[in-house]
C-alpha positions as CSV (number, residue, x, y, z in Angstrom):
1,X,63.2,-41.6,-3.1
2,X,61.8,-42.4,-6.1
3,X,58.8,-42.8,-4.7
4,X,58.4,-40.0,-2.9
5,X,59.7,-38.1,-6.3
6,X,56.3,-39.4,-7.9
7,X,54.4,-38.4,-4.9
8,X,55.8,-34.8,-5.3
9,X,54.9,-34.7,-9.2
10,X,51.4,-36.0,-8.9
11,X,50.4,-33.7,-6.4
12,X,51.9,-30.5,-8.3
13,X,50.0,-31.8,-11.4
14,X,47.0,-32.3,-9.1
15,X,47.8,-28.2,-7.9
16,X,47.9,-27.1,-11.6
17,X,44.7,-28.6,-13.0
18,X,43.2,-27.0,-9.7
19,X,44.0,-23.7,-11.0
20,X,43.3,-24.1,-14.2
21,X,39.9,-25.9,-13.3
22,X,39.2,-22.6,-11.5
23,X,40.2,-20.5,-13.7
24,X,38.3,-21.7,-16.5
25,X,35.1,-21.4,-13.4
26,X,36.3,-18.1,-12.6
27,X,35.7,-16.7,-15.8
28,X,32.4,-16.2,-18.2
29,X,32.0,-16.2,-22.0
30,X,30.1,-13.6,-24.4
31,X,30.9,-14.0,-27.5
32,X,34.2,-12.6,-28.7
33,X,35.1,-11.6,-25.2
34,X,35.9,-13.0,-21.5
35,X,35.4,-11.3,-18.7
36,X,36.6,-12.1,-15.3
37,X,34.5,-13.4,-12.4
38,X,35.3,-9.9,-10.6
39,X,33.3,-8.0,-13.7
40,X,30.7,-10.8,-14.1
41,X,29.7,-10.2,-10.4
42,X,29.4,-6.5,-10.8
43,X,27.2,-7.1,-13.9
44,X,24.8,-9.9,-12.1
45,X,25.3,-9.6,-8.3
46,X,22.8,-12.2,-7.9
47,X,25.2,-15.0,-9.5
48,X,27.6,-14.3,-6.3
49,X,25.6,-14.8,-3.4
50,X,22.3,-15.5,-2.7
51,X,20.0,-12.4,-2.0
52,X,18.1,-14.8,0.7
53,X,18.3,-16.1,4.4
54,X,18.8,-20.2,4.0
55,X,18.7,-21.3,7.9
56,X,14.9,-21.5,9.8
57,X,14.9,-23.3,13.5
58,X,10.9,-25.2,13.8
59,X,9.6,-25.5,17.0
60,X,6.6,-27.7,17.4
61,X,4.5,-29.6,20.2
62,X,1.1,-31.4,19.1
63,X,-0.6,-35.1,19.4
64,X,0.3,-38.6,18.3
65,X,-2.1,-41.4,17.2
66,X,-0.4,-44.8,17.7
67,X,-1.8,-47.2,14.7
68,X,0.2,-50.5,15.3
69,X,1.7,-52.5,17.1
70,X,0.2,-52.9,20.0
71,X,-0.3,-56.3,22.1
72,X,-4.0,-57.5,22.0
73,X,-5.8,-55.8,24.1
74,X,-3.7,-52.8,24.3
75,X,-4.3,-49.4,22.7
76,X,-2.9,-45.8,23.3
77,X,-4.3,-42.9,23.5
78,X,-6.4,-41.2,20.8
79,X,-6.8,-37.5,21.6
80,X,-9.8,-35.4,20.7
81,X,-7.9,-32.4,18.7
82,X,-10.9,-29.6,20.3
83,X,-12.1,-31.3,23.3
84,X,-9.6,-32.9,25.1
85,X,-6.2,-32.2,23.1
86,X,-3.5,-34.7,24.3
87,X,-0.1,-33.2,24.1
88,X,1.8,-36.1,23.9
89,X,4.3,-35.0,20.8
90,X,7.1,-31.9,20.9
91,X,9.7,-31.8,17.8
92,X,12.9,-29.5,17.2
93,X,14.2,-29.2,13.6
94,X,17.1,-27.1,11.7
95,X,16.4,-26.4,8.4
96,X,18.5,-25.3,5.6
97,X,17.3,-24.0,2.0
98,X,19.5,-24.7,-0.8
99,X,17.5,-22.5,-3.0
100,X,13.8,-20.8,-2.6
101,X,12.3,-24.8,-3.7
102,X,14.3,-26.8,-2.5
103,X,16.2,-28.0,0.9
104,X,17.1,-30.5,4.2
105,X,16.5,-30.4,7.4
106,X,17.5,-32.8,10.3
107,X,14.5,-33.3,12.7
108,X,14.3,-34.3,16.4
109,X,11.4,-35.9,18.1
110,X,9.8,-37.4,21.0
111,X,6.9,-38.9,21.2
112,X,4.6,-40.6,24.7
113,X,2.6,-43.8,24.3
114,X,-0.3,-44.3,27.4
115,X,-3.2,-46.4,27.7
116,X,-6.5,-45.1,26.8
117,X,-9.4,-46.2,28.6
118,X,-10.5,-49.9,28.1
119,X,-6.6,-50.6,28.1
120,X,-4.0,-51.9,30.7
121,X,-1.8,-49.3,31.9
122,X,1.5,-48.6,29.9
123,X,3.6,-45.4,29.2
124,X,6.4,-45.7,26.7
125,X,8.8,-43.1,25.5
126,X,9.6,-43.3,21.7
127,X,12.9,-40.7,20.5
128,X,13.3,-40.4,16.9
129,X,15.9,-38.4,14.3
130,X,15.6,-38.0,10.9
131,X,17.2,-36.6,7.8
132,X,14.6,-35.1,5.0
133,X,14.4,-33.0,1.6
134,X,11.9,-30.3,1.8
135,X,9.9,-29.4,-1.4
136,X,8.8,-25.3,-1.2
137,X,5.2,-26.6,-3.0
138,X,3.8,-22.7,-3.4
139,X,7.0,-21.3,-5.0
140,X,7.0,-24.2,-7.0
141,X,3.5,-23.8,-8.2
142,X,4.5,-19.8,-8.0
143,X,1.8,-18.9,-5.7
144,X,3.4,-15.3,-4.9
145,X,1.5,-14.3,-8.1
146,X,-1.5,-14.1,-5.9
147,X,-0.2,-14.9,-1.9
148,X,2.7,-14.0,-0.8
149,X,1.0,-15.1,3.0
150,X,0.2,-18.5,2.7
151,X,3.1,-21.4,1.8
152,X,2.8,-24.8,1.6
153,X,6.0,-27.4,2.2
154,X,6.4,-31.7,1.4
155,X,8.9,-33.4,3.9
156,X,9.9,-36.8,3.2
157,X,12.9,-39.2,4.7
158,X,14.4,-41.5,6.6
159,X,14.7,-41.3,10.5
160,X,16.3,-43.6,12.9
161,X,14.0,-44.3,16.5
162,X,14.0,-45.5,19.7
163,X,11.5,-47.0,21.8
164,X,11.9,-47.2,25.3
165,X,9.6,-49.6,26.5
166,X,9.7,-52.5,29.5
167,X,11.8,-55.4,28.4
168,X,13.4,-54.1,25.3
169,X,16.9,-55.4,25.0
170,X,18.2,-54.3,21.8
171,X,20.6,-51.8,21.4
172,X,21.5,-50.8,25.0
173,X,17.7,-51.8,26.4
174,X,15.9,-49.7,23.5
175,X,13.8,-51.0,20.6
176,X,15.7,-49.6,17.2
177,X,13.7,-48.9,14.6
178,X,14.3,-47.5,11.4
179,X,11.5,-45.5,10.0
180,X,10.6,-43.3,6.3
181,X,8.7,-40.4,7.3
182,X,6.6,-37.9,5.0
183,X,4.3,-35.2,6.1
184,X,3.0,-31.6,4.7
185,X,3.4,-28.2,6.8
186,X,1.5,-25.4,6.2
187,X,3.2,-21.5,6.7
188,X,1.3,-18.4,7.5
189,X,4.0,-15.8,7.2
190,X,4.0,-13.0,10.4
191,X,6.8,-11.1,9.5
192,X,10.2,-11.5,7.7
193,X,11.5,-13.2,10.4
194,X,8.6,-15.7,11.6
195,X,6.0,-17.7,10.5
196,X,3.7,-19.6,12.3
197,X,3.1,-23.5,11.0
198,X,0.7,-26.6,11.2
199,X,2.6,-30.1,10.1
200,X,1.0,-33.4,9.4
201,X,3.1,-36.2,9.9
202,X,3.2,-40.2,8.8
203,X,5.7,-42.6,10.1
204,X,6.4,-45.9,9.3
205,X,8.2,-48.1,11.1
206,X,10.5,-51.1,9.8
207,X,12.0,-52.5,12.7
208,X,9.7,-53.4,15.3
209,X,11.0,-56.1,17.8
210,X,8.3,-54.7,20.5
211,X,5.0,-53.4,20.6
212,X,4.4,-50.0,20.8
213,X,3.2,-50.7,24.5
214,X,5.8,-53.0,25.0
215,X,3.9,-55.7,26.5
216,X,5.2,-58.3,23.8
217,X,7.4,-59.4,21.0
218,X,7.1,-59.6,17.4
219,X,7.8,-62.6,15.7
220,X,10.7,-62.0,13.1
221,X,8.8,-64.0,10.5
222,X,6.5,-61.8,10.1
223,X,5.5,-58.5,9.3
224,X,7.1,-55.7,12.2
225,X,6.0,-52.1,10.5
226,X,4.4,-50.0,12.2
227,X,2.6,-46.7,11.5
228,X,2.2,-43.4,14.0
229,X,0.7,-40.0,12.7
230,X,1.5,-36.6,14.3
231,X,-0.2,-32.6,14.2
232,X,1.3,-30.3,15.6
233,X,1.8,-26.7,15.3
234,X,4.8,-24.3,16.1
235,X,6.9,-21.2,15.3
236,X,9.6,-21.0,12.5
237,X,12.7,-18.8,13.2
238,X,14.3,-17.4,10.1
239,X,18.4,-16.4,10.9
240,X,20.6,-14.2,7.8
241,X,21.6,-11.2,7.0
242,X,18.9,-10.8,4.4
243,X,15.9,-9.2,4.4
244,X,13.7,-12.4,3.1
245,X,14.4,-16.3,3.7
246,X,14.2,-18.7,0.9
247,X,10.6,-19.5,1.6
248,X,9.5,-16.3,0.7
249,X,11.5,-15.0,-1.7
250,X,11.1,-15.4,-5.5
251,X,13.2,-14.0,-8.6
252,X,11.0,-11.1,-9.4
253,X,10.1,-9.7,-6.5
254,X,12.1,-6.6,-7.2
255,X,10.2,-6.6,-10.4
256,X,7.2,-6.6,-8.7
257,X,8.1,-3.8,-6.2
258,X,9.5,-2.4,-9.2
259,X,6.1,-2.7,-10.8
260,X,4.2,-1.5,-7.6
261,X,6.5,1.4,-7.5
262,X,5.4,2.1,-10.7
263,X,2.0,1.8,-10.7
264,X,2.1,4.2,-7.7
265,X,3.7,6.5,-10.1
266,X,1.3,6.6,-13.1
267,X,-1.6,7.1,-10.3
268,X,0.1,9.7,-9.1
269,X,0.9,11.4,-12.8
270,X,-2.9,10.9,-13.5
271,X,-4.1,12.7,-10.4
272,X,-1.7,15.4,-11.5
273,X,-3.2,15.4,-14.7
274,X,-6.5,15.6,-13.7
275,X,-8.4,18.9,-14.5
276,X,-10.7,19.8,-12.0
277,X,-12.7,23.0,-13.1
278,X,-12.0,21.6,-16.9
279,X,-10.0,25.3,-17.9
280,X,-7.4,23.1,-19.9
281,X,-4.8,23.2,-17.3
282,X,-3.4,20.1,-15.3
283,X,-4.4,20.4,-11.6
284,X,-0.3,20.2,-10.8
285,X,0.3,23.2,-12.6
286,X,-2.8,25.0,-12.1
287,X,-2.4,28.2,-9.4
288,X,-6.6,28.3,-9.3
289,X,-7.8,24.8,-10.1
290,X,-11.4,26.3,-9.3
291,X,-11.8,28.8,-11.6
292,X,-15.4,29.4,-13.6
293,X,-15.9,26.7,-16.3
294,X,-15.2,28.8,-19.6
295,X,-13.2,31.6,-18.2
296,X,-10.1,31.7,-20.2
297,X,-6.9,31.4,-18.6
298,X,-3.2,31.8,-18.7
299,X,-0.7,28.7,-18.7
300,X,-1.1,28.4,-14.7
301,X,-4.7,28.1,-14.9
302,X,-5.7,32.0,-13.5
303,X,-8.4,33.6,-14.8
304,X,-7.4,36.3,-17.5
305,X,-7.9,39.5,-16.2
306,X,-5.8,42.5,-18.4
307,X,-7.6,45.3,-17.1
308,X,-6.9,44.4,-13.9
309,X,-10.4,45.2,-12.4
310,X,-11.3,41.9,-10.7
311,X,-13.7,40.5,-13.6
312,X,-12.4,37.8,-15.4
313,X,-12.1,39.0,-19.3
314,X,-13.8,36.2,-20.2
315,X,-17.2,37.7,-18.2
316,X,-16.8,41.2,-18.9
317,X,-17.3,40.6,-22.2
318,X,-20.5,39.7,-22.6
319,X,-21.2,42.9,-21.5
320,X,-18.7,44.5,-23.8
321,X,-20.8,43.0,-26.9
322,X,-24.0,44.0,-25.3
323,X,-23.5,46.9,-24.3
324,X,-20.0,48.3,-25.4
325,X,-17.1,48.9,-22.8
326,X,-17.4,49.9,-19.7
327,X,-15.3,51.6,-18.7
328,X,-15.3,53.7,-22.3
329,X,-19.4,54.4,-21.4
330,X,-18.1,55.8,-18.0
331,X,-15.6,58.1,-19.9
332,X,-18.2,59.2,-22.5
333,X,-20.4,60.2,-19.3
334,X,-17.4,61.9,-17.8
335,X,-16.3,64.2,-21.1
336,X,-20.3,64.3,-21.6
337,X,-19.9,62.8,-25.3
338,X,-23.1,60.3,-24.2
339,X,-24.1,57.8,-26.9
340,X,-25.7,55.8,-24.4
341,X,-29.9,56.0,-23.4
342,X,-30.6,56.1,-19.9
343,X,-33.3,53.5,-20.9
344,X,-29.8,51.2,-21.6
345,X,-28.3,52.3,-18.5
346,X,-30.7,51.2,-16.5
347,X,-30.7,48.0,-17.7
348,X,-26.6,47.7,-17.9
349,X,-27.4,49.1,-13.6
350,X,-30.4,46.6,-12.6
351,X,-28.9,43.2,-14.3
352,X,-26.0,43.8,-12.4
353,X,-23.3,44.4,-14.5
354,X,-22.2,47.3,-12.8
355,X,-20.6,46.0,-9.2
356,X,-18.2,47.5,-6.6
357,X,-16.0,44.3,-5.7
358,X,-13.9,43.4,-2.7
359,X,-11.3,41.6,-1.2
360,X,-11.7,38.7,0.9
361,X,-13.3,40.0,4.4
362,X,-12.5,43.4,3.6
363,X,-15.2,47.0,3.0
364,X,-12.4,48.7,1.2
365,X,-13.3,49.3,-2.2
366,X,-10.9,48.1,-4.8
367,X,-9.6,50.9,-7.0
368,X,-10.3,49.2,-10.6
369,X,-14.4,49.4,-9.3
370,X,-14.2,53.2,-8.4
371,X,-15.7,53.7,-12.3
372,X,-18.9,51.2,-11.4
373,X,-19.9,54.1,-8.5
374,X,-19.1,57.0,-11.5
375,X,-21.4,55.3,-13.4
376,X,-24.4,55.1,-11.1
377,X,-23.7,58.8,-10.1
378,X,-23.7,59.8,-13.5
379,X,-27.1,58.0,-14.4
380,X,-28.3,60.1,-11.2
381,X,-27.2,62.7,-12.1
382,X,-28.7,62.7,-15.6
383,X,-31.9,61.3,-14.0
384,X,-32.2,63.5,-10.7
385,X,-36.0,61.8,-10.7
386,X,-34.7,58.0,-10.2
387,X,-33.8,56.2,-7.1
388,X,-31.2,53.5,-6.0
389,X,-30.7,50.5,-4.2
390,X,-27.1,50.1,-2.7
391,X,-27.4,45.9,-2.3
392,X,-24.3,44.6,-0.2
393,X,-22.9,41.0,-0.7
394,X,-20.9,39.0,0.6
395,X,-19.5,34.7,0.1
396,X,-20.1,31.9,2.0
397,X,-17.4,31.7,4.1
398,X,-17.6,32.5,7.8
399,X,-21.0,32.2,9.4
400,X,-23.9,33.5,8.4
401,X,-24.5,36.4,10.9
402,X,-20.7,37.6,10.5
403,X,-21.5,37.8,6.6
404,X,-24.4,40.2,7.4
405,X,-22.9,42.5,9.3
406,X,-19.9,42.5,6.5
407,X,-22.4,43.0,3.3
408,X,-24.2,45.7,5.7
409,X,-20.8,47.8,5.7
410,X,-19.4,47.2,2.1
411,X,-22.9,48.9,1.0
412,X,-22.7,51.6,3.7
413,X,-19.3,52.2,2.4
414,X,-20.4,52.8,-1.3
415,X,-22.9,54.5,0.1
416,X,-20.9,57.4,1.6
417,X,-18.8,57.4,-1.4
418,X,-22.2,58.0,-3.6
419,X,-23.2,61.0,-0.5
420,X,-20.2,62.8,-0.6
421,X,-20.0,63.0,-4.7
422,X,-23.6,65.1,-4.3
423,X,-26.5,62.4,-3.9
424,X,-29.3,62.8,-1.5
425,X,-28.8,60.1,1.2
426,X,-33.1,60.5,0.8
427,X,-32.3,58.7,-3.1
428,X,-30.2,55.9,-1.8
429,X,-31.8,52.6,0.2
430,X,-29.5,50.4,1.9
431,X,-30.0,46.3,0.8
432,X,-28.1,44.1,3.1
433,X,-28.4,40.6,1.4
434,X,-25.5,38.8,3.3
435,X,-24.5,35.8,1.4
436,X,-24.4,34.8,-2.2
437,X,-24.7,31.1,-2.8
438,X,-25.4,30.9,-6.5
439,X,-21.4,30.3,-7.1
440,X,-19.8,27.3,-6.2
441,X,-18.1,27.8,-2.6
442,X,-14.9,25.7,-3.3
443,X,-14.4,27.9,-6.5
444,X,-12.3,30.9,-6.1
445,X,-12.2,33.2,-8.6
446,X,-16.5,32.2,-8.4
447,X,-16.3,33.4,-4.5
448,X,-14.8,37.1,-5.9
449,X,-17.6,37.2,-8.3
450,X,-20.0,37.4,-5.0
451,X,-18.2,39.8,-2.6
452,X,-19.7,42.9,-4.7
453,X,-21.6,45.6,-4.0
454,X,-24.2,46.0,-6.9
455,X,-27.2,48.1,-8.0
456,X,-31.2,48.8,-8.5
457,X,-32.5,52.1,-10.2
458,X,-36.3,52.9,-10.1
């Protein structure tokens, strides 16, 4: 009883030291304060569980060369890799990643031994296991700074074989040899879930009692190593819930989609900021990012236009400061208080600052021009001697035949409008010029400038 009495007390301080032992794991310092385990994973999620896959299956089948032993005389097979591959060499492995450098993985093998020619015939069957770390070499030398394609992996531990060969009597009729194995494997990543891989192999043997053909025994006084290299090339399965496995995943690769993300962003903001037609306003906030270089504009980039009569302020007023207002000069003709020469007229009419606009693809005249066909009736009038040119334009847009015929009726409109108010038709000449191509096409405010109607007085 007292026995058991002590048996009972050890294992309830064995229970308490437990707790308190996780306890004391379960919780996390800062200074002046603990927190539990429950608020330290909400804070770094990445201390509870790794955000990585850690299982990958390798599937492999490639060539052997046989180095030693063999029995004088006797030599196996040595493929040529492009010409005449020998597939004499198929591994399986199970991998598992501790973290995204380092890991295990169990390996199984099998290997054929045949006579080359020159030798005596022989085909032996060698099976081999064995247990080795794996070193991730490009997250170790960070290479997802500039691949995240190419990967590069360092195998190296012991295996256990057997060679199954005529005569061999140890171990249930099979030569036993214990081996250290080492080798490199390349990845070339296809997608999260596979990767294709080339592996280089050495193997030495310890234990030979046999040749590698079979054909004789070693003496066990002297040397029995052997040495066997393998290529061969495969698939490797990645299994998890994750969307990455350890050999491809690395600490900031959030920062760097973060980054990316980014980036994208700031291109994107500077393309916005851009300012095409150079009017002062941002391309992402401008209504008419094609508006006449030096046309003033309101805050969404639209051409000023107060008066509401289709010529940007901007333009009118050149005219304004040579010649006064237009619009007042038509009004002084009107109330017949002229302070204007016919000589200046004529030069306001023929350099074409006096036009009849239009819509896109219309012949209706717009109602703020009405005072440009007053004020070549008036001059007309006041100079019943002088002739006019009614000269119809029109943009760029739409072929060029269509444009014709649509310059040929905003002039024959104007020109009925001029008839009716008392011209001679004899006094008017019809100009069809079709296109006007001295604006830019992709500008459209420029493209309004062109779809005019404007005049030429003898």
């Amino acid at each position: 009883m007292n026995i058991f009495k002590k048996y009972v007390v050890f294992f309830l301080v064995l229970f308490f030291c437990k707790n308190f032992a996780q306890e004391k794991k379960d919780s996390v310092y800062i200074p002046n304060k603990v927190i539990n385990k429950t608020v330290s994973d909400t804070i770094h999620p990445k201390d509870r569980e790794k955000d990585y896959n850690r299982w990958s299956v390798n599937l492999n089948v490639g060539t052997n060369i046989g180095i030693r032993p063999f029995t004088p005389g006797y030599s196996a097979t040595t493929p040529n890799y492009f010409t005449n591959p020998e597939f004499n060499h198929f591994d399986f492995n199970v991998r598992k990643m501790f973290n995204t450098k380092f890991g295990v993985m169990i390996d199984f093998a099998y290997d054929n031994f045949s006579a080359q020619n020159g030798s005596p015939d022989f085909s032996n069957n060698l099976y081999r296991t064995t247990f080795q770390g794996v070193l991730n070499m490009h997250r170790v030398m960070n290479w997802e700074e500039f691949t995240e394609t190419f990967g590069l992996q360092f195998h190296l531990g012991p295996g256990f074989s057997f060679l199954q060969a005529p005569g061999t009597t140890t171990f249930n009729h099979y030569d036993n040899l214990f081996s250290i194995n080492g080798g490199a494997t390349l990845l070339v990543k296809i997608s999260d879930r596979l990767s294709f891989n080339l592996d280089y192999t050495m193997i030495s043997n310890l234990t030979h009692h046999v040749a590698l053909d079979g054909q004789s025994n070693l003496d066990p006084s002297m040397s029995r190593t052997g040495s066997i290299y393998t290529t061969s090339a495969g698939l490797t399965f990645y299994f998890g819930k994750k969307e990455r496995h350890a050999d491809w995943y690395w600490e900031n690769i959030d920062t760097k989609k973060e980054f990316n993300d980014l980036l994208a962003r700031i291109e994107d903001l500077e393309t916005k900021l851009n300012d095409t037609d150079r009017d002062g306003v941002a391309d992402y906030l401008d209504v008419e990012n094609n508006t006449v270089n030096g046309v003033a504009v309101d805050t969404k980039g639209r051409a000023v236009d107060l008066n509401n009569n289709g010529v940007p302020d901007e333009l009118e007023s050149y005219v304004n400061n040579k010649y006064g207002d237009l619009q007042a000069t038509v009004n002084n003709l009107i109330s017949g208080d002229n302070n204007y020469s016919l000589a200046q007229m004529k030069n306001m009419i023929n350099g074409q600052y006096v036009n009849v606009f239009f819509d896109f693809d219309e012949t209706r005249i717009t109602t703020g021009t009405i005072s440009a066909i007053n004020f070549l009736i008036k001059y007309l009038n006041a100079n019943p001697k002088a002739n006019a040119e009614v000269i119809g334009y029109a943009d760029e847009y739409g072929d060029y035949q269509y444009n014709i015929n649509l310059s040929r009726k905003r002039a024959e409109r104007v020109m009925e409008m001029i008839v009716r108010s008392g011209i001679d038709a004899k006094r008017l000449k019809l100009v069809v010029k079709g296109e006007d191509n001295s604006v830019p096409k992709n500008s459209k405010l420029a493209r309004q400038l062109v779809r005019r109607v404007a005049f030429k007085v003898d």
